[in-house]
NURO-903433 format. One record per atom (N, C-alpha, C): x, y, z; atom name; residue in three letters. Coordinates in steps of 0.05 Angstrom, whole numbers. Example, Ala and Ser with C-alpha at 12.3 -4.5 7.8 and 13.67 -1.06 7.14 Angstrom:
// residues 2
+--------+--------+--------+-------+--------+
|      X |      Y |      Z | atome | residu |
+--------+--------+--------+-------+--------+
|    264 |   -114 |    156 |     N |    ALA |
|    246 |    -90 |    156 |    CA |    ALA |
|    264 |    -66 |    156 |     C |    ALA |
|    257 |    -45 |    142 |     N |    SER |
|    273 |    -21 |    143 |    CA |    SER |
|    258 |      1 |    157 |     C |    SER |
+--------+--------+--------+-------+--------+
END
This chain:
// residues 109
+--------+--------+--------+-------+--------+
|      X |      Y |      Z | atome | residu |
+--------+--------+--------+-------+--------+
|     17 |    -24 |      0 |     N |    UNK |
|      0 |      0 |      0 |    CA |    UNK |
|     18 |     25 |      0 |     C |    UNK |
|     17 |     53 |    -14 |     N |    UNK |
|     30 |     66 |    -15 |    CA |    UNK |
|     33 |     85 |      2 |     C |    UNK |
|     51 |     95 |     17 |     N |    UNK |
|     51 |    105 |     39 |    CA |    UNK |
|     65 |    136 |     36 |     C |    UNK |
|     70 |    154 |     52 |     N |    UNK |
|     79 |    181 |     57 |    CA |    UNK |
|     95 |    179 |     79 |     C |    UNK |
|    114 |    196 |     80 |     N |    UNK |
|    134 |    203 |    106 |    CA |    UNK |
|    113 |    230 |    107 |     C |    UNK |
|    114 |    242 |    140 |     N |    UNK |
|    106 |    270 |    150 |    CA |    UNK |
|    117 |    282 |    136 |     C |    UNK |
|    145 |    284 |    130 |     N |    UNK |
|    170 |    301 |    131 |    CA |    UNK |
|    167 |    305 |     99 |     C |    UNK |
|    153 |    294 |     85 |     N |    UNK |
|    154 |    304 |     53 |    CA |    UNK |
|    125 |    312 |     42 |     C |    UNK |
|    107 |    324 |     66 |     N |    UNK |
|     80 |    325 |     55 |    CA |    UNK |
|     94 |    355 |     53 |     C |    UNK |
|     68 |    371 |     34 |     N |    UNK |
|     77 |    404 |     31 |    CA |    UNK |
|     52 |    406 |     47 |     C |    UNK |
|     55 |    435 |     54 |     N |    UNK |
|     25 |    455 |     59 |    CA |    UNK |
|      9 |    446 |     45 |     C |    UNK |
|      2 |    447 |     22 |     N |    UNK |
|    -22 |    455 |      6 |    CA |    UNK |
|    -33 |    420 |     -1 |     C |    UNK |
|    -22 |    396 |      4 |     N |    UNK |
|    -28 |    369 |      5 |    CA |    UNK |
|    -56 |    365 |     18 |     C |    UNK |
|    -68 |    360 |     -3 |     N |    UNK |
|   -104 |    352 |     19 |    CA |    UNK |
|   -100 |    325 |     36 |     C |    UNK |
|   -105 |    327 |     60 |     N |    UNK |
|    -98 |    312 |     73 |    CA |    UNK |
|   -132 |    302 |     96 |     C |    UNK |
|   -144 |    281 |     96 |     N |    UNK |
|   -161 |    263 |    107 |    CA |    UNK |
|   -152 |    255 |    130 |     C |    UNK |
|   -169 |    264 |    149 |     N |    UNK |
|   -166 |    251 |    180 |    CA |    UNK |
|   -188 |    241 |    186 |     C |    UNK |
|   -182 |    210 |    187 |     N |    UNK |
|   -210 |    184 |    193 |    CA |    UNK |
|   -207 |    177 |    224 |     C |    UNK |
|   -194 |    203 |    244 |     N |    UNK |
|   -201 |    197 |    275 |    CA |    UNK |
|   -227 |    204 |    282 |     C |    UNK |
|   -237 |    182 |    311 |     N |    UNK |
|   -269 |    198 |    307 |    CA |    UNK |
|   -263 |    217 |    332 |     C |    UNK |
|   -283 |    231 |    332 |     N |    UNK |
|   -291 |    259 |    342 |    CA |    UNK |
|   -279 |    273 |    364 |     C |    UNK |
|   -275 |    254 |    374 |     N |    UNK |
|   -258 |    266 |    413 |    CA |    UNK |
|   -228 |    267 |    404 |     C |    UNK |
|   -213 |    249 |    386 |     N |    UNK |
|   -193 |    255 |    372 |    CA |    UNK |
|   -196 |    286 |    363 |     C |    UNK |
|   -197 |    291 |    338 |     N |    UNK |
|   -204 |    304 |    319 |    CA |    UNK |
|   -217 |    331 |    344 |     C |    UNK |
|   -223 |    331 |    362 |     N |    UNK |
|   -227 |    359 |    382 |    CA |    UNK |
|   -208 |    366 |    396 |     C |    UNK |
|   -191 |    345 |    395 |     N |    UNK |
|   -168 |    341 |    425 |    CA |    UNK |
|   -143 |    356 |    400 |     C |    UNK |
|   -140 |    362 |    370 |     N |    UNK |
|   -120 |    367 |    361 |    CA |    UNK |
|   -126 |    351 |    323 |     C |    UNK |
|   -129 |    379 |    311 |     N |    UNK |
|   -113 |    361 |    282 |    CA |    UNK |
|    -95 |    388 |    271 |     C |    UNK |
|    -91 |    372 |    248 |     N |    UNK |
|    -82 |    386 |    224 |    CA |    UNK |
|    -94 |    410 |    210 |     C |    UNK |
|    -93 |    428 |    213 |     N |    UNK |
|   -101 |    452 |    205 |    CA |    UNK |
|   -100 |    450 |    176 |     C |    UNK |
|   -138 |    456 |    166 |     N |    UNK |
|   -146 |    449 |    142 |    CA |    UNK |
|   -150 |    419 |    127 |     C |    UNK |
|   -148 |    397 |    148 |     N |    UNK |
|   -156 |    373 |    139 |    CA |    UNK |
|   -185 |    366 |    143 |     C |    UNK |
|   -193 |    347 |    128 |     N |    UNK |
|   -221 |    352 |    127 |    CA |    UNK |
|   -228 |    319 |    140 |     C |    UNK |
|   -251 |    317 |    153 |     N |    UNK |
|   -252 |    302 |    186 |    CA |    UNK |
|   -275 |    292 |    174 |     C |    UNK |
|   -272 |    269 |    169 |     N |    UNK |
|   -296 |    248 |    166 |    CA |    UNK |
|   -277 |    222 |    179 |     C |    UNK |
|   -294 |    214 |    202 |     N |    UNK |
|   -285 |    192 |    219 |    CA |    UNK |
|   -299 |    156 |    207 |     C |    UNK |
|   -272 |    146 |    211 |     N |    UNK |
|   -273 |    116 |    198 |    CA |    UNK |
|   -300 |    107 |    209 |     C |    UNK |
|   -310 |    114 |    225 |     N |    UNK |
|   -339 |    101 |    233 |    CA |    UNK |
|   -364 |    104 |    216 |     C |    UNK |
|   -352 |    136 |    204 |     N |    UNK |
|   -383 |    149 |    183 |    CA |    UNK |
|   -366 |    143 |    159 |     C |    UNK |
|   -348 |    135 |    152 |     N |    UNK |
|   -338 |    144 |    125 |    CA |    UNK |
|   -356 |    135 |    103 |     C |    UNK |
|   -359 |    106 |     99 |     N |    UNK |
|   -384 |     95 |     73 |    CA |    UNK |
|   -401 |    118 |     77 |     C |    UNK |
|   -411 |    121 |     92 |     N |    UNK |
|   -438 |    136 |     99 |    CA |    UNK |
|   -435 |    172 |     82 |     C |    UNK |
|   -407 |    174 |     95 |     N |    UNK |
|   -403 |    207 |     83 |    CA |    UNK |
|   -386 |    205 |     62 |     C |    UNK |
|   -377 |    184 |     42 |     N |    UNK |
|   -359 |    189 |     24 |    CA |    UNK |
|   -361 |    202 |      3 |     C |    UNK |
|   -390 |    227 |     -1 |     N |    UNK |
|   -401 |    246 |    -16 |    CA |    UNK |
|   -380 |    269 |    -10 |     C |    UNK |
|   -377 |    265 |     13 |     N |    UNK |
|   -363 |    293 |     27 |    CA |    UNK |
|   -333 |    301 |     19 |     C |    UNK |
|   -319 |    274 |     15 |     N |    UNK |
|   -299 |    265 |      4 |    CA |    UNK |
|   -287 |    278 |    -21 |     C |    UNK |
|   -311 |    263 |    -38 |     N |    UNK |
|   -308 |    263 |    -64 |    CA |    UNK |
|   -316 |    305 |    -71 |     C |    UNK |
|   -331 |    309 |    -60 |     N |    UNK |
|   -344 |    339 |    -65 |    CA |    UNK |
|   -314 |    353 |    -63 |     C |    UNK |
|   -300 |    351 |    -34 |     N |    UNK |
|   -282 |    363 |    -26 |    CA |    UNK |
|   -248 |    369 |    -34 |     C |    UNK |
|   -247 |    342 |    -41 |     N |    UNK |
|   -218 |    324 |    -59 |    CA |    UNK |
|   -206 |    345 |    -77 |     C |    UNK |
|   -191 |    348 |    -85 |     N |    UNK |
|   -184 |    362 |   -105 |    CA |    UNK |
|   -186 |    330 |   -133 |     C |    UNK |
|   -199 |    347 |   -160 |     N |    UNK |
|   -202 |    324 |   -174 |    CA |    UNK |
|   -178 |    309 |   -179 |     C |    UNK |
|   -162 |    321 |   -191 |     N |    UNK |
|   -130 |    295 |   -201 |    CA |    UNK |
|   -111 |    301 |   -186 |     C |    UNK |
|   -121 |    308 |   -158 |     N |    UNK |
|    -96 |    306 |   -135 |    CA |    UNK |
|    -94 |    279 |   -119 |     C |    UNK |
|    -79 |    282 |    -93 |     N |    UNK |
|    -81 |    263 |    -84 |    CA |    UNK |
|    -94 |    270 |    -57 |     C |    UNK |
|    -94 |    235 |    -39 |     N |    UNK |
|   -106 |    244 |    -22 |    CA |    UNK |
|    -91 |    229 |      7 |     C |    UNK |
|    -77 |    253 |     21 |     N |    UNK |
|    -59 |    234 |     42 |    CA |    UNK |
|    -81 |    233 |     69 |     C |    UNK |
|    -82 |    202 |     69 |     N |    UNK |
|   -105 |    190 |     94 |    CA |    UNK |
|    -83 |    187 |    119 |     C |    UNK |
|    -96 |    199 |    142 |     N |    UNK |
|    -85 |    206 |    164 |    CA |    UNK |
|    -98 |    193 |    191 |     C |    UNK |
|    -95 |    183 |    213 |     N |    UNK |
|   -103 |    177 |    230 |    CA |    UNK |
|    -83 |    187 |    257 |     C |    UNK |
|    -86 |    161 |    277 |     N |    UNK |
|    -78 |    171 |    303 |    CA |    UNK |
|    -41 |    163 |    299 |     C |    UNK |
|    -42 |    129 |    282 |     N |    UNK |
|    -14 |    124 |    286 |    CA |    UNK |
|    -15 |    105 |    248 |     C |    UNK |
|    -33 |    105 |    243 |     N |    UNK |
|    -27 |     95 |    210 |    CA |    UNK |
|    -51 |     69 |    216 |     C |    UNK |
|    -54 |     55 |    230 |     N |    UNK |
|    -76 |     33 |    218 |    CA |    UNK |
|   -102 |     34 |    209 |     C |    UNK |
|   -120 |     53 |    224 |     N |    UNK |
|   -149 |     70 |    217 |    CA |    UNK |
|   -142 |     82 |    181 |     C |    UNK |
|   -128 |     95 |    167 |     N |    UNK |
|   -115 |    107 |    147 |    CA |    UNK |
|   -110 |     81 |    135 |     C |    UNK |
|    -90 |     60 |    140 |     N |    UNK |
|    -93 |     42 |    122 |    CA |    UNK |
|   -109 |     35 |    112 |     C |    UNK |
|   -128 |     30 |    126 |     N |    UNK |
|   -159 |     13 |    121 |    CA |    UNK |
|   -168 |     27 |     99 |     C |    UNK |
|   -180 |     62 |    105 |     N |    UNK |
|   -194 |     77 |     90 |    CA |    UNK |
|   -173 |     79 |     56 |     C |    UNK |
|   -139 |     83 |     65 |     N |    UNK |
|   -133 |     76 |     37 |    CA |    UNK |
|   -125 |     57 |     23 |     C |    UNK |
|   -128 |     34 |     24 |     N |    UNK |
|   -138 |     21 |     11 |    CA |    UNK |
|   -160 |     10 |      6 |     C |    UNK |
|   -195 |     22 |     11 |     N |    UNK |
|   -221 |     24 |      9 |    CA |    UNK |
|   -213 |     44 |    -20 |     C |    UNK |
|   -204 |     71 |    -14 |     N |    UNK |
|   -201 |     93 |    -35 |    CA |    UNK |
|   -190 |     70 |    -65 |     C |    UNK |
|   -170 |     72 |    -52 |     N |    UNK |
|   -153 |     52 |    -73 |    CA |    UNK |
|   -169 |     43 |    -96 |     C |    UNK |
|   -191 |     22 |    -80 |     N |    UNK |
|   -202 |     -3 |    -94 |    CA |    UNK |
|   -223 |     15 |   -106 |     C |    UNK |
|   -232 |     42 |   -107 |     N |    UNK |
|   -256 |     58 |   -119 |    CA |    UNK |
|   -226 |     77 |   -145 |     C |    UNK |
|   -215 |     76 |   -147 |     N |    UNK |
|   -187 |     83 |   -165 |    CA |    UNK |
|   -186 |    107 |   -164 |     C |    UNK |
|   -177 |    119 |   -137 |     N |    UNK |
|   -173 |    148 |   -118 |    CA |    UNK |
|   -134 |    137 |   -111 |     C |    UNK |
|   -134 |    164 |   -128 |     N |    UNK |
|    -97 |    164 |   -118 |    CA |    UNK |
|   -101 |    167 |    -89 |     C |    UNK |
|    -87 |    150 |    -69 |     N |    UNK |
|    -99 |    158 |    -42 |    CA |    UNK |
|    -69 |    144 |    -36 |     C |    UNK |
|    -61 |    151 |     -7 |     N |    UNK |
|    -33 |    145 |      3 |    CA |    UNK |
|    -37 |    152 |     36 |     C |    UNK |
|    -25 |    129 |     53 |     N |    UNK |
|    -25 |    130 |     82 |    CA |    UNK |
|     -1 |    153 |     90 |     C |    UNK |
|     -9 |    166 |    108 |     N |    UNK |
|     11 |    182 |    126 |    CA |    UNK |
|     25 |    171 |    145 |     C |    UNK |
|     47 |    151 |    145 |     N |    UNK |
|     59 |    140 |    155 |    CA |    UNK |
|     72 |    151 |    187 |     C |    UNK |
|     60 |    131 |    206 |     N |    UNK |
|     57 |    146 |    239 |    CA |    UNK |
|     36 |    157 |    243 |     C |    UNK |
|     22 |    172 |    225 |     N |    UNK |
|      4 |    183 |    230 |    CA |    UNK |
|      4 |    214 |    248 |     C |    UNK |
|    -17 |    226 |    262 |     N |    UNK |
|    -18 |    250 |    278 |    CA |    UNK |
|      1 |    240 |    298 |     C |    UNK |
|     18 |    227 |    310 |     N |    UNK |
|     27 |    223 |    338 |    CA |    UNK |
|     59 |    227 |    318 |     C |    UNK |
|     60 |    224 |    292 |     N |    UNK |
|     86 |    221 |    278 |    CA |    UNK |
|     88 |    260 |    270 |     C |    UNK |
|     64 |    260 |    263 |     N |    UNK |
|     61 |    294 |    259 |    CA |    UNK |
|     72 |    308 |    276 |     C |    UNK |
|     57 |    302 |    307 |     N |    UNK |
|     62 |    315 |    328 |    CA |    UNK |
|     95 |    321 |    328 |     C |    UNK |
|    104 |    297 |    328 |     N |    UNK |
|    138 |    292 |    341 |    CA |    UNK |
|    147 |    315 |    320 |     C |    UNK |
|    149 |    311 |    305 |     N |    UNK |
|    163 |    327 |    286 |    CA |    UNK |
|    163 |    354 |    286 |     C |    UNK |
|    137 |    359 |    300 |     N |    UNK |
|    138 |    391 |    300 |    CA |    UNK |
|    122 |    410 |    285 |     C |    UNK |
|    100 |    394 |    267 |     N |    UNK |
|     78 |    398 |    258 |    CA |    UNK |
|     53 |    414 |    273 |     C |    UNK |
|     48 |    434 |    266 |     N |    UNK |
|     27 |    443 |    276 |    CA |    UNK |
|      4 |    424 |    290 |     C |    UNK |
|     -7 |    421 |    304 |     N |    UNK |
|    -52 |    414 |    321 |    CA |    UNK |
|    -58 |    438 |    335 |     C |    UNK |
|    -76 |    434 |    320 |     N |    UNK |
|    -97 |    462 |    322 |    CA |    UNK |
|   -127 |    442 |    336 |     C |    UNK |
|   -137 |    467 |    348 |     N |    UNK |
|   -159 |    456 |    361 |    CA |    UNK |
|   -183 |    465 |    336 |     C |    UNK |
|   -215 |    473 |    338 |     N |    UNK |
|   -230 |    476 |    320 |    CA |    UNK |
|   -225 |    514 |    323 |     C |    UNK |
|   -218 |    522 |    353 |     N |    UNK |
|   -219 |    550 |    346 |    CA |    UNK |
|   -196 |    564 |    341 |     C |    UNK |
|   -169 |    540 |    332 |     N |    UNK |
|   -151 |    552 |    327 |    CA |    UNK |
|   -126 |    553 |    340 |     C |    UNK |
|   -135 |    541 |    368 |     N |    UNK |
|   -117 |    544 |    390 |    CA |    UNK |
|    -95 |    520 |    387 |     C |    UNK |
|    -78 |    524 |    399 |     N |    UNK |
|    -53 |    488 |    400 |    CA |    UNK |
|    -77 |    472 |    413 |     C |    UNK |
|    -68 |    450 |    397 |     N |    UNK |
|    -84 |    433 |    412 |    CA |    UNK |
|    -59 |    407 |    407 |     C |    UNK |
|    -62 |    381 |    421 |     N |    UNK |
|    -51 |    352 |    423 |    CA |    UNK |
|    -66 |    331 |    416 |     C |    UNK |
|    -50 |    313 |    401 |     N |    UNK |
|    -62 |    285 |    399 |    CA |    UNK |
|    -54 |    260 |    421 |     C |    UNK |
|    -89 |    255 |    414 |     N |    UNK |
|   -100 |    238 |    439 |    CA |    UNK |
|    -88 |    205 |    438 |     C |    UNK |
+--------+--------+--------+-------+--------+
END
């Protein structure tokens, strides 16, 4: 499955975070867009609306296995899609911005 290092995403990379909710309040990625592995079938309108069309799409979670799952689901629908390897706890270390919803630092849970 094709994967990402933190350390070579850019700014402007659309990036999917499938943590559910108390995650995703406790700290994400500023400008990722939050549909949690629990709703995803359910919301994958939101996805597709949001995506940039012939970009890609780096799937993100807490440490990479939640993100595996969802990319290779993308995959098998033939969505350039790629895991964020470590995930938000790999983000964190590095030195990556979490933002809360109003902006504030926030941490992953």
């Amino acid at each position: 499955m094709p994967t990402v290092e933190v350390g070579d995403l850019k700014d402007d990379d659309f990036l999917l975070d499938v943590r559910e909710d108390d995650e995703w309040q406790a700290g994400h990625a500023e400008g990722a867009l939050h549909i949690p592995l629990s709703e995803f079938v359910a919301r994958y309108g939101e996805l597709t609306e949001a995506a940039p069309q012939d970009g890609r799409i780096h799937v993100i979670c807490r440490s990479g296995g939640r993100s595996a799952q969802v990319t290779m689901y993308l995959a098998q629908q033939g969505i350039d899609a790629v895991n964020v390897d470590g995930g938000m706890q790999t983000w964190a270390v590095t030195g990556r911005p979490v933002v809360t919803d109003a902006g504030e630092p926030g941490f992953v849970l």
